[in-house]
DRENZA-164261 format. One record per residue (C-alpha): residue number from 1; x, y, z. Coordinates in pm, whole numbers. Last residue first. Example, Ala and Ser with C-alpha at 12.3 -4.5 7.8 and 13.67 -1.06 7.14 Angstrom:
! residues 2
<rec n="2" xx="1367" yy="-106" zz="714"/>
<rec n="1" xx="1230" yy="-450" zz="780"/>
***
This chain:
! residues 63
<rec n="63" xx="-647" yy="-926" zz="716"/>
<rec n="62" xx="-835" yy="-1002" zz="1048"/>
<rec n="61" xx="-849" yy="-1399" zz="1002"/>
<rec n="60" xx="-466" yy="-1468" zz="848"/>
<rec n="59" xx="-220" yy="-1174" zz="799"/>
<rec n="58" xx="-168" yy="-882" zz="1064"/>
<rec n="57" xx="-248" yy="-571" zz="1073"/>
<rec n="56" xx="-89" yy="-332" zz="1341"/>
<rec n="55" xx="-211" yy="-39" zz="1362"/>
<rec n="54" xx="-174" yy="355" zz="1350"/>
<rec n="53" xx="-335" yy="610" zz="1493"/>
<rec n="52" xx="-230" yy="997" zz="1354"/>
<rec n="51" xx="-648" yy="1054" zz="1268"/>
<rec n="50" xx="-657" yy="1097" zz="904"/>
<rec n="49" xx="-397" yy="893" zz="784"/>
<rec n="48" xx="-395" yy="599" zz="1047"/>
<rec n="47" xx="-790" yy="595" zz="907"/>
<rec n="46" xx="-679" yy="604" zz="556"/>
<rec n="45" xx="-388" yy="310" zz="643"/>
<rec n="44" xx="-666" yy="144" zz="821"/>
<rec n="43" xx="-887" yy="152" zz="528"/>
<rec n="42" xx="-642" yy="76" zz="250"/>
<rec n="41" xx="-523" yy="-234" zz="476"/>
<rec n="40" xx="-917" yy="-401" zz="484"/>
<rec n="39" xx="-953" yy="-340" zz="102"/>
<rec n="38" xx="-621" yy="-533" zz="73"/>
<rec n="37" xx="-732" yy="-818" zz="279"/>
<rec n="36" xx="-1083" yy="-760" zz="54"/>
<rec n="35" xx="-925" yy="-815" zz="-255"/>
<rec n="34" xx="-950" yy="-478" zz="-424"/>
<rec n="33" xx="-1165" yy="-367" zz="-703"/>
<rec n="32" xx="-1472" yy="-279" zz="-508"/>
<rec n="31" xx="-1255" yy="-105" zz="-189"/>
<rec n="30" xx="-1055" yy="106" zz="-499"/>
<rec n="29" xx="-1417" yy="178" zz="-626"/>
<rec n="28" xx="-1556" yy="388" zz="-291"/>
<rec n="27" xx="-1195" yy="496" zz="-244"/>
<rec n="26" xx="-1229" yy="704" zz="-576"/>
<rec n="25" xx="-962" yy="513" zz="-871"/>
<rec n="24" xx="-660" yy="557" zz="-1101"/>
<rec n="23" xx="-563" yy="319" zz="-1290"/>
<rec n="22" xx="-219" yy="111" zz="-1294"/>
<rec n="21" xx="-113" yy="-179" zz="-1547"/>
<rec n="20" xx="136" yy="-449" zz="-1588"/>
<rec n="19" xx="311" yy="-462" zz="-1286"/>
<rec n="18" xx="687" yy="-498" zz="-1155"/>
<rec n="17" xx="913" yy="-606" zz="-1460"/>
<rec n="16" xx="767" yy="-308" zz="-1680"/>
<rec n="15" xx="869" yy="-17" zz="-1407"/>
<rec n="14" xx="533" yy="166" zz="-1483"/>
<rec n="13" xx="614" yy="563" zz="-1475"/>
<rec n="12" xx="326" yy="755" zz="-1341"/>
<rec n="11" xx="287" yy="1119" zz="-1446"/>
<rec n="10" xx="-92" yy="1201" zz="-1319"/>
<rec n="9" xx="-117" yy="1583" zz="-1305"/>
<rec n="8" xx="-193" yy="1763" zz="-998"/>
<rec n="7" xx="-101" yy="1441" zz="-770"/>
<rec n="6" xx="-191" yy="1459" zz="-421"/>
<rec n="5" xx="21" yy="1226" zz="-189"/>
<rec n="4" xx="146" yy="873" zz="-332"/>
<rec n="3" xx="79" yy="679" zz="-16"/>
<rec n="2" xx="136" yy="315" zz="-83"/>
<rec n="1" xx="0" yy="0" zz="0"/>
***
């Protein structure tokens, strides 16, 4: 999971032996499209984001 910041124009370089593809997406699709242990990770890290609290995920039932 990465936090890329605000972008004013979208400039992403693919490096072609890591993915394939990128798109850019509103949280309400990004927790459609994701599998939901990476759903689960996007909304901690945007809760750690917003209130300074961070946790501790780990793999297996809660992730």
């Amino acid at each position: 999971m990465f936090d890329a910041g605000t972008f004013k124009a979208p400039d992403v370089r693919l490096q072609a032996d890591e993915l394939e593809a990128h798109m850019w997406a509103r949280l309400d699709e990004a927790g459609e499209l994701l599998l939901p242990s990476a759903a689960l990770r996007m909304t901690a890290a945007l809760e750690a984001r917003r209130t300074g609290i961070f946790q501790m995920l780990h793999s297996g039932d809660d992730c």
